[in-house]
C-alpha positions in Angstrom: 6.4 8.3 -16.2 9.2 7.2 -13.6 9.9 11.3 -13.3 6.3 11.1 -11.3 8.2 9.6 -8.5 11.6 10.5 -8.6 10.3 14.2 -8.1 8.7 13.6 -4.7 11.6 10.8 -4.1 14.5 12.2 -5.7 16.9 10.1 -3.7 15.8 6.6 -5.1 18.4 4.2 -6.0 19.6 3.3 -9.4 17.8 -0.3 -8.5 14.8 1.4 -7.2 14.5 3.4 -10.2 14.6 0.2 -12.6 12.6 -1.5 -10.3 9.7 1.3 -10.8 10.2 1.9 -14.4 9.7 -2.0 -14.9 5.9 -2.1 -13.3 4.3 -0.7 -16.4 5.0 -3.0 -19.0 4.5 -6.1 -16.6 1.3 -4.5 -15.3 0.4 -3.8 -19.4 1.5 -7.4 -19.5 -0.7 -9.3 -17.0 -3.7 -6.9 -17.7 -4.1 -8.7 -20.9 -4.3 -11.7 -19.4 -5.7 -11.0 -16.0 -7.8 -7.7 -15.7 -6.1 -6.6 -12.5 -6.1 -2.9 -13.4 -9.5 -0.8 -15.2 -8.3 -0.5 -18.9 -8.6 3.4 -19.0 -6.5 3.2 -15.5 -4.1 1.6 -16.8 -1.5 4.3 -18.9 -2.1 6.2 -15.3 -0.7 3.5 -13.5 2.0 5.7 -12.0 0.1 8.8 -10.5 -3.3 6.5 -9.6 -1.7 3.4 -8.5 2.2 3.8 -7.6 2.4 7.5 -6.3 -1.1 7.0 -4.4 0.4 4.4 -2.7 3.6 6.0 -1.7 1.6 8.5 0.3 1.7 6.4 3.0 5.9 6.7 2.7 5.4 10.4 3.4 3.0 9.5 6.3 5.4 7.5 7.5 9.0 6.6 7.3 9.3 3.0 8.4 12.4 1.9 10.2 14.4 -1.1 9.0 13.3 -4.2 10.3 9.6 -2.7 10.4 6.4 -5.4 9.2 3.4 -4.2 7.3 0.8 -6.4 6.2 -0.5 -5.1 3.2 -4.8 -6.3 3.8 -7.0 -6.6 0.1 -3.4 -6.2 -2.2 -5.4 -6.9 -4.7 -2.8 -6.3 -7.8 0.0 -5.5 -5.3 -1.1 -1.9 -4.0 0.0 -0.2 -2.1 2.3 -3.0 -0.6 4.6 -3.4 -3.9 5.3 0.3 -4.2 6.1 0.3 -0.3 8.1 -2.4 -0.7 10.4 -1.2 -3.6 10.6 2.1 -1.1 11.5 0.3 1.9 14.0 -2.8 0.8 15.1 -3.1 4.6 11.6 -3.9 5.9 9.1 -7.0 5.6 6.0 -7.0 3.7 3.2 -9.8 3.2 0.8 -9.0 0.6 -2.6 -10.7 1.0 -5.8 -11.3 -0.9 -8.2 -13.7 -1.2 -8.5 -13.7 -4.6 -5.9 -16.1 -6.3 -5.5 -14.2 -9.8 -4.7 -11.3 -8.4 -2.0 -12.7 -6.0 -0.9 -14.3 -9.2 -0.5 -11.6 -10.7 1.3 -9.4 -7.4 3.7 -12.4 -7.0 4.6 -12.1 -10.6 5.7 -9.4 -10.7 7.3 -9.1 -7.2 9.6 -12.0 -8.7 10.0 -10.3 -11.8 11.7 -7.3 -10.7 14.0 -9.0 -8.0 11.8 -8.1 -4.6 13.7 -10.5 -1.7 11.6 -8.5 1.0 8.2 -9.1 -0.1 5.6 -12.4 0.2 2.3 -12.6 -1.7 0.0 -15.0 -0.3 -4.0 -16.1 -1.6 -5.3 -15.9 1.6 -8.0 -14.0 3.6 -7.9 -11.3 6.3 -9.8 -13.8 9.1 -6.8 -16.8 8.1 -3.7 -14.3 8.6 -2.4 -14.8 12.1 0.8 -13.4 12.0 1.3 -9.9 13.9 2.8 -7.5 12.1 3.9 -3.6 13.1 1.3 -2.0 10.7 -1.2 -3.0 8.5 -1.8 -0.9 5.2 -5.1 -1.0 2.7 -6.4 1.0 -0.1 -9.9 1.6 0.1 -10.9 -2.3 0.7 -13.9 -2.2 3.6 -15.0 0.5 5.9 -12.7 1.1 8.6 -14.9 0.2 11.7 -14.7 -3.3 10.0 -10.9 -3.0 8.4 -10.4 -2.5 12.6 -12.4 -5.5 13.6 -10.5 -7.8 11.3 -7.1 -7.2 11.7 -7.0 -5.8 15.1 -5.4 -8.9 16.1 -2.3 -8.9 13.7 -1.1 -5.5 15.1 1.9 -6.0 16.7 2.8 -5.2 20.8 6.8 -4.0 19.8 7.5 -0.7 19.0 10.1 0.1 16.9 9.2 3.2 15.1 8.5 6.8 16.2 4.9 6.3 14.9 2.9 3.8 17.6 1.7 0.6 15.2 -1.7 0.3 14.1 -3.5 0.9 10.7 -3.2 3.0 7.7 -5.2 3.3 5.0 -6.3 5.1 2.0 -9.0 6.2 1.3 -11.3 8.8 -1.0 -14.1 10.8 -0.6 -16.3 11.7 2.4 -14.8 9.8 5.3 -16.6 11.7 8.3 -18.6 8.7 8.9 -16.1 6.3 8.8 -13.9 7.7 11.3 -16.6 9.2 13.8 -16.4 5.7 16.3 -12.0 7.0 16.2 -12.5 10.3 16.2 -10.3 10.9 19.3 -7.6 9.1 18.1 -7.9 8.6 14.4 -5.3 10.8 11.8 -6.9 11.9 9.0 -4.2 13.9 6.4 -4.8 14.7 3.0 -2.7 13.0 0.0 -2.7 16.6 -1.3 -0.4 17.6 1.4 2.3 15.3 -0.2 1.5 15.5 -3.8 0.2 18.8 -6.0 -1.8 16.9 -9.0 -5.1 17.2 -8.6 -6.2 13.9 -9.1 -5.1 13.5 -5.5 -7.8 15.9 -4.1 -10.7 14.5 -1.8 -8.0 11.7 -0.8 -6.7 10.8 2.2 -4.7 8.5 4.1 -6.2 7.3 7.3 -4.1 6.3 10.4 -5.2 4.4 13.2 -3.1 3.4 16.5 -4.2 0.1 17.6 
């Protein structure tokens, strides 16, 4: 399973590597307690939960020192993934829903993440600015925009301007129309070959 992800990031850390090869038994652990993760989704954790969420690593390379906030974490995704990927930079996880923070916390503890905070707490409470905010498919992006337009950051430090980026499946056409000047829209299957990937894409925004 961890070969899924040291083939597109072959130069992972021996931590990094444990780190990754830990999530499925802890994930098969809470999902018996806490159904965080569809039952048939959940021996495909790595290519429909992990690697989908490390598309945004090949969108972009965050610097050190770089703040995402991860919007809707639900389980932990994408923001744990990112955060294994990126030890030098800040994540805060966020969803409103207390089990599933549970559950994201959990395991952020379990496997040793210093660089990563899970909070219960909606997008409208979160007042902290961050240099990007990150989502998987958790509202449509004219209101993703509206919500957490104020937590974008004014300090650059990466070659990519801050702002939002998501992902996201199927037709996004209407979505993206009020952005369409500005908006990035790149296919997942430009980063990864399996075709589970196709009709996905990951959505960036400069705010």
């Amino acid at each position: 399973m961890l070969d899924l992800i040291t083939r597109y990031f072959p130069s992972l850390t021996d931590l990094q590597q444990e780190q990754f090869s830990r999530l499925l038994p802890l994930y098969q652990e809470w999902n018996e307690k806490i159904n965080v993760i569809s039952r048939r989704d959940i021996d495909s954790l790595y290519l429909h939960h992990v690697l989908h969420s490390l598309a945004i690593a090949k969108f972009c390379q965050f610097r050190p020192g770089t703040t995402i906030l991860d919007l809707g974490t639900g389980g932990g995704f994408p923001g744990l993934p990112l955060a294994i990927l990126f030890p030098e930079c800040r994540f805060r996880l966020i969803d409103g829903t207390g089990k599933k923070i549970l559950v994201a916390r959990s395991i952020a503890e379990a496997i040793g993440l210093t660089n990563c905070q899970c909070l219960q707490r909606r997008g409208e409470e979160e007042t902290e600015r961050f240099h990007f905010v990150v989502s998987r498919a958790v509202m449509p992006l004219p209101d993703l925009v509206r919500l957490v337009r104020k937590n974008v950051s004014r300090q650059q430090i990466n070659a990519l301007p801050n702002g939002i980026i998501c992902l996201k499946g199927g037709n996004v056409e209407g979505e993206v129309m009020p952005f369409r000047n500005i908006v990035e829209v790149t296919p997942v299957s430009d980063f990864f070959g399996e075709e589970w990937f196709e009709g996905k894409h990951v959505i960036y925004l400069p705010v």
